[in-house]
DOVEX-65118 format. One record per atom (N, C-alpha, C): residue number from 1; residue in three letters; atom name; x, y, z. Coordinates in nm, 4 decimals. Each point is the difference from the previous one (the first is absolute). Layout:
# DOVEX-65118
<site><k>NUM</k><r>ALA</r><a>CA</a><x>X</x><y>Y</y><z>Z</z></site>
...
# end
This chain:
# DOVEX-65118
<site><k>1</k><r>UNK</r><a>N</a><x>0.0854</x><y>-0.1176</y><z>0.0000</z></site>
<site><k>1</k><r>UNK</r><a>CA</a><x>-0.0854</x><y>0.1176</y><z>0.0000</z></site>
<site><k>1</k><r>UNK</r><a>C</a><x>0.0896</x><y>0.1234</y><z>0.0000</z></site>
<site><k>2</k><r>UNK</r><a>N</a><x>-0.0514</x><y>0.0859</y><z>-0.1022</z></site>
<site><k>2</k><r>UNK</r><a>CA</a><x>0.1185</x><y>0.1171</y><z>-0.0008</z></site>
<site><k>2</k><r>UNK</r><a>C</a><x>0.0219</x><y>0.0922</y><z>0.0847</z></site>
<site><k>3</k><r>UNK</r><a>N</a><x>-0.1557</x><y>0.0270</y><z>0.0920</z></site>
<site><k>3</k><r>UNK</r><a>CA</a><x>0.0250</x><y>0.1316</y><z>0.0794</z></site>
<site><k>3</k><r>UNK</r><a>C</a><x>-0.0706</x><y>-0.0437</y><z>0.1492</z></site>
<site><k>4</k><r>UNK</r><a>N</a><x>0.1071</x><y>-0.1447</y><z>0.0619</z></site>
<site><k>4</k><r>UNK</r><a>CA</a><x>-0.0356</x><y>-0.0619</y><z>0.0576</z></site>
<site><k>4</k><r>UNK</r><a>C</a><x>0.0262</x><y>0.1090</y><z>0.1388</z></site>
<site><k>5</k><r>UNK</r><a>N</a><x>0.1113</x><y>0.0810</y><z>-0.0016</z></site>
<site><k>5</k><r>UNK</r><a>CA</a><x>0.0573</x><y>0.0856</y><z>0.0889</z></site>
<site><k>5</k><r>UNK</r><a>C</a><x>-0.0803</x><y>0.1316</y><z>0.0489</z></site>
<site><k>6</k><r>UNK</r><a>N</a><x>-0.1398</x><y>-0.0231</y><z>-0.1040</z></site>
<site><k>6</k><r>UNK</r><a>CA</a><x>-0.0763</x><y>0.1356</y><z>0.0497</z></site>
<site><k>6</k><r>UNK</r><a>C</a><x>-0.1336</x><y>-0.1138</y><z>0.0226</z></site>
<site><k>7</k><r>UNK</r><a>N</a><x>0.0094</x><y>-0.0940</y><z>0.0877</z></site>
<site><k>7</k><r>UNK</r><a>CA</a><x>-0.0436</x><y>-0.0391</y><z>0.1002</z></site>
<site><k>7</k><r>UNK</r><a>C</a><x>0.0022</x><y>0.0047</y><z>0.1237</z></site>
<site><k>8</k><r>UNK</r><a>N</a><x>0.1261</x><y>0.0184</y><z>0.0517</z></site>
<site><k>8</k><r>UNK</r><a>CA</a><x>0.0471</x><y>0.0061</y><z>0.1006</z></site>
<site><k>8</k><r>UNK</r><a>C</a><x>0.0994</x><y>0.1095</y><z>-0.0016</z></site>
<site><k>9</k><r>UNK</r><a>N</a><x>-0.0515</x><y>0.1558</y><z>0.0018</z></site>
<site><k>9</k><r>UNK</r><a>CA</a><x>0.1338</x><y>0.1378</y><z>-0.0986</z></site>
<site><k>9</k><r>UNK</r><a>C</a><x>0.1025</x><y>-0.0010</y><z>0.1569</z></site>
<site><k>10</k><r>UNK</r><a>N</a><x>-0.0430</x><y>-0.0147</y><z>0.0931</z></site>
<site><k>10</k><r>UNK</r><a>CA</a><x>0.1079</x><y>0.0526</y><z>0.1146</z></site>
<site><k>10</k><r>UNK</r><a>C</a><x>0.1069</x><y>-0.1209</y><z>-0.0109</z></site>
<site><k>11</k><r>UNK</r><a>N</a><x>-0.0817</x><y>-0.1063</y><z>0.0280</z></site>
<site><k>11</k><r>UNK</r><a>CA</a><x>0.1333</x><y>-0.1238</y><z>0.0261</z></site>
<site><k>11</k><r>UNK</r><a>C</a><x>0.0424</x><y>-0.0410</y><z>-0.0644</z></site>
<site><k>12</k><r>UNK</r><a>N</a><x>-0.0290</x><y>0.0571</y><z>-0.1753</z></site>
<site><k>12</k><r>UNK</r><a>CA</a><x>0.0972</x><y>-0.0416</y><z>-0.1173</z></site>
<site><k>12</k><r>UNK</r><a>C</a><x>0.1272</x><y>0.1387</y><z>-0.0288</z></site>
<site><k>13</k><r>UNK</r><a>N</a><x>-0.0270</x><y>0.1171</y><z>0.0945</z></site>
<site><k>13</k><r>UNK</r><a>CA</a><x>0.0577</x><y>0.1113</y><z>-0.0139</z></site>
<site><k>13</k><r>UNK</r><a>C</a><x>0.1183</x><y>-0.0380</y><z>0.1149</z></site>
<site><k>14</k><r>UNK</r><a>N</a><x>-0.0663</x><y>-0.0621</y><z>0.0922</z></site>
<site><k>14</k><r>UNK</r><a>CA</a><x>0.0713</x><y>-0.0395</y><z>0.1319</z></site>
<site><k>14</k><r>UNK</r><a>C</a><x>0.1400</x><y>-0.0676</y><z>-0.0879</z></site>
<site><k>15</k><r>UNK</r><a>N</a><x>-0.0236</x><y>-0.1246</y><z>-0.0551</z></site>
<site><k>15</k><r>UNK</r><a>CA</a><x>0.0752</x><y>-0.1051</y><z>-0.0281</z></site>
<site><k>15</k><r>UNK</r><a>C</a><x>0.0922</x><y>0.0526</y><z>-0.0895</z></site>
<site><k>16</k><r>UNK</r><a>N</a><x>-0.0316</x><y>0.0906</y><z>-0.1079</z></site>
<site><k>16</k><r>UNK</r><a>CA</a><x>0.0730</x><y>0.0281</y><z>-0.0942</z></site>
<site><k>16</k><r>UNK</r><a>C</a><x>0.0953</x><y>0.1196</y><z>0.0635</z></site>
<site><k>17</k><r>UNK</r><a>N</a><x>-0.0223</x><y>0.0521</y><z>0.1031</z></site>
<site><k>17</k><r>UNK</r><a>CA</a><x>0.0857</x><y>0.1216</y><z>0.0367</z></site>
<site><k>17</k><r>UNK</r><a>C</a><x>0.0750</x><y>-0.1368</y><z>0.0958</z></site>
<site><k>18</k><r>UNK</r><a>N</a><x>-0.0225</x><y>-0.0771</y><z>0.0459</z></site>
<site><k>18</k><r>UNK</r><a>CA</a><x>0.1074</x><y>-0.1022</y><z>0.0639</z></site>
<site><k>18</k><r>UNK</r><a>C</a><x>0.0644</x><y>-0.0376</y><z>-0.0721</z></site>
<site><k>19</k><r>UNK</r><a>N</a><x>-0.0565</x><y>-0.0406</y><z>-0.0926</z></site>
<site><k>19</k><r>UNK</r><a>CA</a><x>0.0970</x><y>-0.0674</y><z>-0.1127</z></site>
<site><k>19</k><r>UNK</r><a>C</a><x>0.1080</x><y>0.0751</y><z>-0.0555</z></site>
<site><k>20</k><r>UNK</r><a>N</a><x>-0.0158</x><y>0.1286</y><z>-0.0620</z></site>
<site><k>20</k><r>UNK</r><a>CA</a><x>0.0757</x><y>0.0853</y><z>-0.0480</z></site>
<site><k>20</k><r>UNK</r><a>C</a><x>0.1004</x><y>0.0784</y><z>0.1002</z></site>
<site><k>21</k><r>UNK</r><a>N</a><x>-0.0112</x><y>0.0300</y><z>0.1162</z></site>
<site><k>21</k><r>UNK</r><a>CA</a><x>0.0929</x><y>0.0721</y><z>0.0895</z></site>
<site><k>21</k><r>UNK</r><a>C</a><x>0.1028</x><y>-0.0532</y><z>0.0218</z></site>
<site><k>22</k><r>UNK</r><a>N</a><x>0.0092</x><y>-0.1018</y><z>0.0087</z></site>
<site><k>22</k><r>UNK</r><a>CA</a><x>0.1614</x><y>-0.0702</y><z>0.0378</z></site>
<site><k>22</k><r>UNK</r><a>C</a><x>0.0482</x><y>0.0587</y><z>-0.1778</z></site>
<site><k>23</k><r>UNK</r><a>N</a><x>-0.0118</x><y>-0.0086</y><z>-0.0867</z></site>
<site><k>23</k><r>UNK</r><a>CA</a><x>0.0859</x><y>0.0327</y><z>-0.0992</z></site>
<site><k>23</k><r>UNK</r><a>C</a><x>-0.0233</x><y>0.1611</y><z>-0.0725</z></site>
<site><k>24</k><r>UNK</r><a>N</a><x>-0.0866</x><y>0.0778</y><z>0.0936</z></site>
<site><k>24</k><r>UNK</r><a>CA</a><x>0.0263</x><y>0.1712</y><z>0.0288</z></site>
<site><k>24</k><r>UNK</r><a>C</a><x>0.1263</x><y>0.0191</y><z>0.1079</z></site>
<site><k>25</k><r>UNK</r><a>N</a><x>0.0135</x><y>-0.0615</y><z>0.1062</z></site>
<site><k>25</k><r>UNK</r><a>CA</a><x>0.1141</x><y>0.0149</y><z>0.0766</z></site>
<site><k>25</k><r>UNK</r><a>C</a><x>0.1191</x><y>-0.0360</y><z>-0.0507</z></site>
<site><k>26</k><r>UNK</r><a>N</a><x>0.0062</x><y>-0.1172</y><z>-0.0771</z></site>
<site><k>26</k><r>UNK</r><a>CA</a><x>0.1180</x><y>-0.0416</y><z>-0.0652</z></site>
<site><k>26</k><r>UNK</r><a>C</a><x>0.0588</x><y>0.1093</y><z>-0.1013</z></site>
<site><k>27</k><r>UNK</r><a>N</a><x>-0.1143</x><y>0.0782</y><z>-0.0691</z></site>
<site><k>27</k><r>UNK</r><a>CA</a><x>0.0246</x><y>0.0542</y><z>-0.0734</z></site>
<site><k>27</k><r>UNK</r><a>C</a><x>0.0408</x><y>0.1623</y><z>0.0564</z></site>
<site><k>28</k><r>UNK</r><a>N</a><x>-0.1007</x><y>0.0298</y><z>0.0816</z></site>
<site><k>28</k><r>UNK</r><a>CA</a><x>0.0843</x><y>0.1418</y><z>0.0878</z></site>
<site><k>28</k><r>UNK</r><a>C</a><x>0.1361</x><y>-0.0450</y><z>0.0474</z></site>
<site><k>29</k><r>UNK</r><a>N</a><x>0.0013</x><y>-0.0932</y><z>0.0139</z></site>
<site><k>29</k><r>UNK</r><a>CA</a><x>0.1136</x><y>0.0355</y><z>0.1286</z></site>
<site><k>29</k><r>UNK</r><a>C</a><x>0.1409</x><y>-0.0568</y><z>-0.1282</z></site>
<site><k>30</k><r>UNK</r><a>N</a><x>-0.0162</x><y>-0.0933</y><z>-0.1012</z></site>
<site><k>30</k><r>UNK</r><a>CA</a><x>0.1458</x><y>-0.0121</y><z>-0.0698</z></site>
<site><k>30</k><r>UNK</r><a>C</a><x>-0.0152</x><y>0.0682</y><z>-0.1290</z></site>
<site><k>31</k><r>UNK</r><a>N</a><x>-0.1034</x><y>0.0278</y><z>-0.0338</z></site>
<site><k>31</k><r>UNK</r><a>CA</a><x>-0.0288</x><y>0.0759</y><z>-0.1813</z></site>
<site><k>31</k><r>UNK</r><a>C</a><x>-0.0515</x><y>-0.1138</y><z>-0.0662</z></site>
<site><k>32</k><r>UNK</r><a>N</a><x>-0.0151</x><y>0.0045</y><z>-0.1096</z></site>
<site><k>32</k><r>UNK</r><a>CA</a><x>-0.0545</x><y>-0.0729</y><z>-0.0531</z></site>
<site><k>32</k><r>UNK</r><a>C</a><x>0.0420</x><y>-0.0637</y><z>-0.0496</z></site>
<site><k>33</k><r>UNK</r><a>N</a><x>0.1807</x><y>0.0634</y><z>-0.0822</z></site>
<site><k>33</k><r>UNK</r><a>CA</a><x>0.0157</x><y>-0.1089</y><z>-0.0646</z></site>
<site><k>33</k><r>UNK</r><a>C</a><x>0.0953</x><y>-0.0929</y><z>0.1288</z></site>
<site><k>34</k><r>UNK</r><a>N</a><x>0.0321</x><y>0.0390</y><z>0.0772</z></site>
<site><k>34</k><r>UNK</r><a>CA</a><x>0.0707</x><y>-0.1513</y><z>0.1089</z></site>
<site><k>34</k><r>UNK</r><a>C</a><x>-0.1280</x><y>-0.0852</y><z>0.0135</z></site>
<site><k>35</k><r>UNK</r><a>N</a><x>-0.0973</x><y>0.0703</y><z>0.0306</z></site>
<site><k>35</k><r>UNK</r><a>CA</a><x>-0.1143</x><y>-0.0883</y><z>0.1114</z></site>
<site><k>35</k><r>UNK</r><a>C</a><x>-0.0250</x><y>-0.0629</y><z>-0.1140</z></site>
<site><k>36</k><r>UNK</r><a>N</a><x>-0.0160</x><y>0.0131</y><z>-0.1615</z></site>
<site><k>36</k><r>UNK</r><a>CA</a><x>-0.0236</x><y>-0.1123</y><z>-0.0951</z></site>
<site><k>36</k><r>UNK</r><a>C</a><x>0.1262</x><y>-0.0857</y><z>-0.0094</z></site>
<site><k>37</k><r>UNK</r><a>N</a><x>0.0481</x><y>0.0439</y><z>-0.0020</z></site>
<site><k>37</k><r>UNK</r><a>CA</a><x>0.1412</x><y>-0.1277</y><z>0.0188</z></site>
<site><k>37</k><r>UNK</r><a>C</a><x>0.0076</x><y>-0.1195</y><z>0.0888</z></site>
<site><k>38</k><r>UNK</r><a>N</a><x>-0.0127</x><y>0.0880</y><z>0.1282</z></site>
<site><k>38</k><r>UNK</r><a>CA</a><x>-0.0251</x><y>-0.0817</y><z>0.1541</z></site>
<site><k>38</k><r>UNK</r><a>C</a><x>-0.1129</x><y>-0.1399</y><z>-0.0126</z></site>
<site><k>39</k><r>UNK</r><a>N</a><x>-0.1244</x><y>0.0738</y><z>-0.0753</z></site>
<site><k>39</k><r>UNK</r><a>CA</a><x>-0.1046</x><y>-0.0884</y><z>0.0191</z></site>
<site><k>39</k><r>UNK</r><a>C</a><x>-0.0484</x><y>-0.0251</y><z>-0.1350</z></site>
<site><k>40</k><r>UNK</r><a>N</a><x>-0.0232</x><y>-0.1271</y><z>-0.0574</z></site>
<site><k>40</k><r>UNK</r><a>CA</a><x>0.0164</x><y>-0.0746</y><z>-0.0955</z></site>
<site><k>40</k><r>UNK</r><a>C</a><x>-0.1771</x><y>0.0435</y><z>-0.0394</z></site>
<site><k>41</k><r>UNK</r><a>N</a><x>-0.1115</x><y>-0.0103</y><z>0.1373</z></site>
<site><k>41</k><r>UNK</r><a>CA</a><x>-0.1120</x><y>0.0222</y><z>-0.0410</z></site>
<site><k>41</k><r>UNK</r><a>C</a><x>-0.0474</x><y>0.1461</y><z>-0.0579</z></site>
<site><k>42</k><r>UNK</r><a>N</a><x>0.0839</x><y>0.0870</y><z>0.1033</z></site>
<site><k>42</k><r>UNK</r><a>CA</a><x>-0.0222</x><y>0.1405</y><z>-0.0088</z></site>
<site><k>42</k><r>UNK</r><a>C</a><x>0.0299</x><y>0.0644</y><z>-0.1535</z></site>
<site><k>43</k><r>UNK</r><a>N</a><x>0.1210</x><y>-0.1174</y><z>-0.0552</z></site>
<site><k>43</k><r>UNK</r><a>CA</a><x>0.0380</x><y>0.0397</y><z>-0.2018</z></site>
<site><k>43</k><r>UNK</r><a>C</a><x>-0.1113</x><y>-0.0917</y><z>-0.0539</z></site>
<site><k>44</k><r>UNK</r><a>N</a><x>-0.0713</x><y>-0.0620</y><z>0.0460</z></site>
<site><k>44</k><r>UNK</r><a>CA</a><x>-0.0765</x><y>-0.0379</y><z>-0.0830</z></site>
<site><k>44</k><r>UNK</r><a>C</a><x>-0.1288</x><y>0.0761</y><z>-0.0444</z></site>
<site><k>45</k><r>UNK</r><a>N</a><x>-0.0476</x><y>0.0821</y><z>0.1181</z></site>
<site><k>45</k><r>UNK</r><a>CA</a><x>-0.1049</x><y>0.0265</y><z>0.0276</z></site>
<site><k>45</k><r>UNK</r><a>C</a><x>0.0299</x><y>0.1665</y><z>-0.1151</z></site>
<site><k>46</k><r>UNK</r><a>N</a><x>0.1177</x><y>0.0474</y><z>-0.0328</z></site>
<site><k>46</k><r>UNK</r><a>CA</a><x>0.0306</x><y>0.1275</y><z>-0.0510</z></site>
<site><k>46</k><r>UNK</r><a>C</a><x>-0.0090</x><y>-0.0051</y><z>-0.1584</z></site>
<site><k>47</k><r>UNK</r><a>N</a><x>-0.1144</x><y>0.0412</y><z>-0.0721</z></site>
<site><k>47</k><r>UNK</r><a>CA</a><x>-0.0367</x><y>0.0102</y><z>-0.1461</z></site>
<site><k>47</k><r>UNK</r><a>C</a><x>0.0657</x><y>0.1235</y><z>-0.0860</z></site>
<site><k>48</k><r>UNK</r><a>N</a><x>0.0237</x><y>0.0477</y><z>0.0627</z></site>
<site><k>48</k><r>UNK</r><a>CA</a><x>0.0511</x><y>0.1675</y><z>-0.0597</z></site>
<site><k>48</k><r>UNK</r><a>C</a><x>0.1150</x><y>0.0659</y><z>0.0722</z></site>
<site><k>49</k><r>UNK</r><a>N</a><x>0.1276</x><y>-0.0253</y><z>-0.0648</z></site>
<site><k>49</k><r>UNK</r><a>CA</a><x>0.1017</x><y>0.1303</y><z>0.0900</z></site>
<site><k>49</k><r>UNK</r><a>C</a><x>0.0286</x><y>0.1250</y><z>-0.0952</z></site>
<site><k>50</k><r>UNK</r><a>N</a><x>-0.0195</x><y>0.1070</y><z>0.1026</z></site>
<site><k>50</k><r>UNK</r><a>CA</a><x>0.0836</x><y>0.1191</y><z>-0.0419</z></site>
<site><k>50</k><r>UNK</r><a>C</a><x>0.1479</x><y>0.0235</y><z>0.0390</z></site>
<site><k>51</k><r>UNK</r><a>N</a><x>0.0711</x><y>0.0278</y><z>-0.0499</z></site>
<site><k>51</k><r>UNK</r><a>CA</a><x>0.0951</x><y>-0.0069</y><z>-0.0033</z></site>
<site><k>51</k><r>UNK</r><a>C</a><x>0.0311</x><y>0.1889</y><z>0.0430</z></site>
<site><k>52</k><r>UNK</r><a>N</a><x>0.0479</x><y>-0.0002</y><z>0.1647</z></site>
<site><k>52</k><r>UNK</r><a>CA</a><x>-0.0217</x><y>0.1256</y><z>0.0654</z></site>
<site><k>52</k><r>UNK</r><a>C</a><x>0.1126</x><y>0.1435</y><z>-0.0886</z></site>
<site><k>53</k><r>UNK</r><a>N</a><x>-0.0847</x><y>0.0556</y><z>-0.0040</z></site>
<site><k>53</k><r>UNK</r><a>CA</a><x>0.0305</x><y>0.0817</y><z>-0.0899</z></site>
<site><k>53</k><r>UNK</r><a>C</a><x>0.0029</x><y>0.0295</y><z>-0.1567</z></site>
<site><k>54</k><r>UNK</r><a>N</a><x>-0.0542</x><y>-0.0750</y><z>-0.0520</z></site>
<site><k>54</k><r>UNK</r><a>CA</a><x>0.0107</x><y>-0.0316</y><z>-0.1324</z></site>
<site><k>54</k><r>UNK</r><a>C</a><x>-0.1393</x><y>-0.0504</y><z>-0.0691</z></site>
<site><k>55</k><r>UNK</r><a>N</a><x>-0.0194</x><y>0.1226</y><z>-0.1045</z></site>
<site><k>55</k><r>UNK</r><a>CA</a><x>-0.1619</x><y>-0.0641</y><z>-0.0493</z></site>
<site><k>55</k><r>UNK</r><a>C</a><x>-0.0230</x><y>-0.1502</y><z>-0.0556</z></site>
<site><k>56</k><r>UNK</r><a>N</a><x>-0.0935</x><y>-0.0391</y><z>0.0111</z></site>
<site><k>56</k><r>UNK</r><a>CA</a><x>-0.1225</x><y>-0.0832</y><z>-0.0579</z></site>
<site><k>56</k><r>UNK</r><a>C</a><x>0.0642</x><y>-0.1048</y><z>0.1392</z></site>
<site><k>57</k><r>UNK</r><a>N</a><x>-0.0685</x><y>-0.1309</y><z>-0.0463</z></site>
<site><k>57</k><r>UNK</r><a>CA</a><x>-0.0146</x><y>-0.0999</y><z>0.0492</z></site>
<site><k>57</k><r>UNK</r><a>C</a><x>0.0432</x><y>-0.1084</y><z>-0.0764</z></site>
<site><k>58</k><r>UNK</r><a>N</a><x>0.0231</x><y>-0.1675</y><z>0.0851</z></site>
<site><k>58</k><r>UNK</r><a>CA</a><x>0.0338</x><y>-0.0930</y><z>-0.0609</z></site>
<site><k>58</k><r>UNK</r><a>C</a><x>-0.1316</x><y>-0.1294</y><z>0.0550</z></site>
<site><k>59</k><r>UNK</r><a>N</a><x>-0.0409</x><y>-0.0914</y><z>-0.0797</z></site>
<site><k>59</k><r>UNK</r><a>CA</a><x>-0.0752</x><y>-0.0573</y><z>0.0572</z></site>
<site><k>59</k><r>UNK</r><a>C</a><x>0.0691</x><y>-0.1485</y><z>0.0630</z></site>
<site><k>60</k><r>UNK</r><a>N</a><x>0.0060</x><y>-0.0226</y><z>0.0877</z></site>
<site><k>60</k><r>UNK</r><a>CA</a><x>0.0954</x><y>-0.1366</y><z>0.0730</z></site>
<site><k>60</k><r>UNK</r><a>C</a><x>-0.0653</x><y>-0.1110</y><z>0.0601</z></site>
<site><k>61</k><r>UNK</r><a>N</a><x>-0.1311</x><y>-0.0251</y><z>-0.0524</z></site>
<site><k>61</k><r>UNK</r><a>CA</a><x>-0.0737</x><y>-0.1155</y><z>-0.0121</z></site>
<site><k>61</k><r>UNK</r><a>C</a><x>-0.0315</x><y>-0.0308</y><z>-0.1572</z></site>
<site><k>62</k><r>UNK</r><a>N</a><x>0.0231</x><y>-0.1226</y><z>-0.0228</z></site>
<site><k>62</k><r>UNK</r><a>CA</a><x>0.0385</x><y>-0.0479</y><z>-0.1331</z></site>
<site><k>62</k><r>UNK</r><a>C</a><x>-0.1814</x><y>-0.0139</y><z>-0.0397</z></site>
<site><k>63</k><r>UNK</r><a>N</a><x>-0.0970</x><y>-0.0621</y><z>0.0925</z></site>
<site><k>63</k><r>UNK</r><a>CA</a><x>-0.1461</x><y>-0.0074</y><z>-0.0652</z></site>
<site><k>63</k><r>UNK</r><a>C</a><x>-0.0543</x><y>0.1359</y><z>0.0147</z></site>
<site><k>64</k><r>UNK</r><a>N</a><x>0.0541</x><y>0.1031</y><z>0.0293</z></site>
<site><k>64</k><r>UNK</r><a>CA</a><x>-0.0653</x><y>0.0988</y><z>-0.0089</z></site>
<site><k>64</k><r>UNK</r><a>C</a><x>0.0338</x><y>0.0813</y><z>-0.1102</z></site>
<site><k>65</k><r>UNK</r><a>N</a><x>0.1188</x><y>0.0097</y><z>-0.0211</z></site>
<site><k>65</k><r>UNK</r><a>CA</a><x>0.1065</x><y>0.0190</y><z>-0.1368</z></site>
<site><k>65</k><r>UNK</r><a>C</a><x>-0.1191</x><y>-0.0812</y><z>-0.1107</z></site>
<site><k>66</k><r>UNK</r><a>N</a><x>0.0017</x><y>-0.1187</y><z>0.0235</z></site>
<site><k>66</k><r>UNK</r><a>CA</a><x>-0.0450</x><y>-0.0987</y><z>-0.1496</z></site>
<site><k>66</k><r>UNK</r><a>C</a><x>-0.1321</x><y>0.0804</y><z>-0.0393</z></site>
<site><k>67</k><r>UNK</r><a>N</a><x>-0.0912</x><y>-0.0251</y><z>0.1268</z></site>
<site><k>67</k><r>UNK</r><a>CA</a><x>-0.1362</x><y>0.0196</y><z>-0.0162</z></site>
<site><k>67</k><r>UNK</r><a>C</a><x>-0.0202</x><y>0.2054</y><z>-0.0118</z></site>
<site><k>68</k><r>UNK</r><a>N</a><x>0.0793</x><y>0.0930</y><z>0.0122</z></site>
<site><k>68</k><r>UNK</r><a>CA</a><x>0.0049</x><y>0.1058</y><z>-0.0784</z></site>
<site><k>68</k><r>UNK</r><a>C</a><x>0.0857</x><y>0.0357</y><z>-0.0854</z></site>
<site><k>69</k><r>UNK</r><a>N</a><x>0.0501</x><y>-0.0850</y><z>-0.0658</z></site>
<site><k>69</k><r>UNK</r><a>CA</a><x>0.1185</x><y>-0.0051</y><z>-0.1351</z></site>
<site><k>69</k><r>UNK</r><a>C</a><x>0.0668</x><y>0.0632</y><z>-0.0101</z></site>
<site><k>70</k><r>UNK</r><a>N</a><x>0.0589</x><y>0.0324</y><z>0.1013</z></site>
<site><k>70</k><r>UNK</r><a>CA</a><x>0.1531</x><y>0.0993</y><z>0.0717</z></site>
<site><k>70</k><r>UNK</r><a>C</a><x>0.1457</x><y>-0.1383</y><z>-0.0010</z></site>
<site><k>71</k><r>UNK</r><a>N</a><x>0.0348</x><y>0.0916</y><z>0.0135</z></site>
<site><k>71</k><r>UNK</r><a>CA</a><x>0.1631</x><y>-0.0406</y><z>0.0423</z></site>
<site><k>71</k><r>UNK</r><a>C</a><x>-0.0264</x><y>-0.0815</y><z>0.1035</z></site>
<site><k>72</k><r>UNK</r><a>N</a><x>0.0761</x><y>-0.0672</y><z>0.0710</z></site>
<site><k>72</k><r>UNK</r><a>CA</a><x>0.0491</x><y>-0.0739</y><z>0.1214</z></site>
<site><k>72</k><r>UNK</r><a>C</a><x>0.1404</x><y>0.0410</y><z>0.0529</z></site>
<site><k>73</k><r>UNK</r><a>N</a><x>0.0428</x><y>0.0269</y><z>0.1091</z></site>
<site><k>73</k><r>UNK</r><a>CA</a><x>0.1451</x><y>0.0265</y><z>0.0231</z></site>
<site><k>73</k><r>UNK</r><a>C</a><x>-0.0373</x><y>-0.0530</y><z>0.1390</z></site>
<site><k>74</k><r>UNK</r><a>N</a><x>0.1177</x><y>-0.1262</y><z>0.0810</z></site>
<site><k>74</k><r>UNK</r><a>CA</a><x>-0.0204</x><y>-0.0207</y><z>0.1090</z></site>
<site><k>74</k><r>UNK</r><a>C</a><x>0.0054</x><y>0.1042</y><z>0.0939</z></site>
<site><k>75</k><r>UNK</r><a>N</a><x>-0.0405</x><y>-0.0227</y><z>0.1415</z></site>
<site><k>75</k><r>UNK</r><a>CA</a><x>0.0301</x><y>0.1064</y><z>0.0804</z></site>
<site><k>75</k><r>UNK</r><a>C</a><x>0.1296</x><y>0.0087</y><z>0.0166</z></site>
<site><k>76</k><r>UNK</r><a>N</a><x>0.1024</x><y>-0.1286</y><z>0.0482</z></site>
<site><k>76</k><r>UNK</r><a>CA</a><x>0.1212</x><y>0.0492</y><z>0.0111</z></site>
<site><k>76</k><r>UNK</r><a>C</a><x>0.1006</x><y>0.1025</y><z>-0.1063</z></site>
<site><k>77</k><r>UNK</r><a>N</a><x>-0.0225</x><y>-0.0439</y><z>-0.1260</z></site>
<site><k>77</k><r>UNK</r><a>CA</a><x>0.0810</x><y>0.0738</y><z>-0.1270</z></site>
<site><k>77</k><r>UNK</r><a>C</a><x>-0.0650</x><y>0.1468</y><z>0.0306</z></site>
<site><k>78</k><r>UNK</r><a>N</a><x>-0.1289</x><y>-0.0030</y><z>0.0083</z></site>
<site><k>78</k><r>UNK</r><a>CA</a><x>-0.0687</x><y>0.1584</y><z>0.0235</z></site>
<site><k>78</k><r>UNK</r><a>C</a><x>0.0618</x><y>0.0953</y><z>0.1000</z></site>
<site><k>79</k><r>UNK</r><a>N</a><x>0.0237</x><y>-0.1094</y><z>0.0741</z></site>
<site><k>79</k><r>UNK</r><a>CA</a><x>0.0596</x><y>0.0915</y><z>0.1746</z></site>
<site><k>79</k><r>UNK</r><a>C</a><x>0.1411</x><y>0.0299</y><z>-0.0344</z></site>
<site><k>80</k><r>UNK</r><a>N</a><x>0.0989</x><y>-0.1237</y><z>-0.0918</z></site>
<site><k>80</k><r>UNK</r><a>CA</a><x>0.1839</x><y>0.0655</y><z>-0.0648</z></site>
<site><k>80</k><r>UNK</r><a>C</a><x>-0.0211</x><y>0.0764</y><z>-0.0982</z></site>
<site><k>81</k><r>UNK</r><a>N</a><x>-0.1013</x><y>0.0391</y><z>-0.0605</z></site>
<site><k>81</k><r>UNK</r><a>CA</a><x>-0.0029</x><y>0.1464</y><z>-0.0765</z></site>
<site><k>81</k><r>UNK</r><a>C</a><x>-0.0637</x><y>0.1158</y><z>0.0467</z></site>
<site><k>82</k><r>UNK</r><a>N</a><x>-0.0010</x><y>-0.0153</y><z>0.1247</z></site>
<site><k>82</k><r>UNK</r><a>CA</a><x>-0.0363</x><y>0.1644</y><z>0.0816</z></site>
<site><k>82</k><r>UNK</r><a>C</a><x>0.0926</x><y>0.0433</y><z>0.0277</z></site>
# end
């Protein structure tokens, strides 16, 4: 069911802000690109890097790349050309 979460809006808001905070702290506290390094899930979960200071974007999920007929560039190669 698609909008199974606006059944229950608090304790699916609850879960997902649990879920996500451990890898907002990871990410305040080392940057982004260590805390993707560090944690294998935290680079997975990252579809798009900017590369700080420097226009446009790269897309660093390969089915998201396919399925909008962009480029692909991993995250790591993305992060040695910043």
């Amino acid at each position: 069911v698609a909008n199974m979460p606006g059944a229950v809006p608090r304790t699916s808001t609850q879960a997902l802000a649990n879920a996500v905070f451990p890898y907002v702290l990871k990410i305040a506290r080392d940057g982004l690109e260590k805390a993707a390094a560090k944690d294998p899930a935290l680079a997975k979960g990252i579809n798009v890097y900017a590369c700080p200071g420097k226009p446009g974007a790269v897309l660093t999920n390969q089915a998201v790349a396919k399925a909008c007929g962009e480029k692909y560039l991993p995250l790591e190669r993305a992060v040695k050309k910043s």
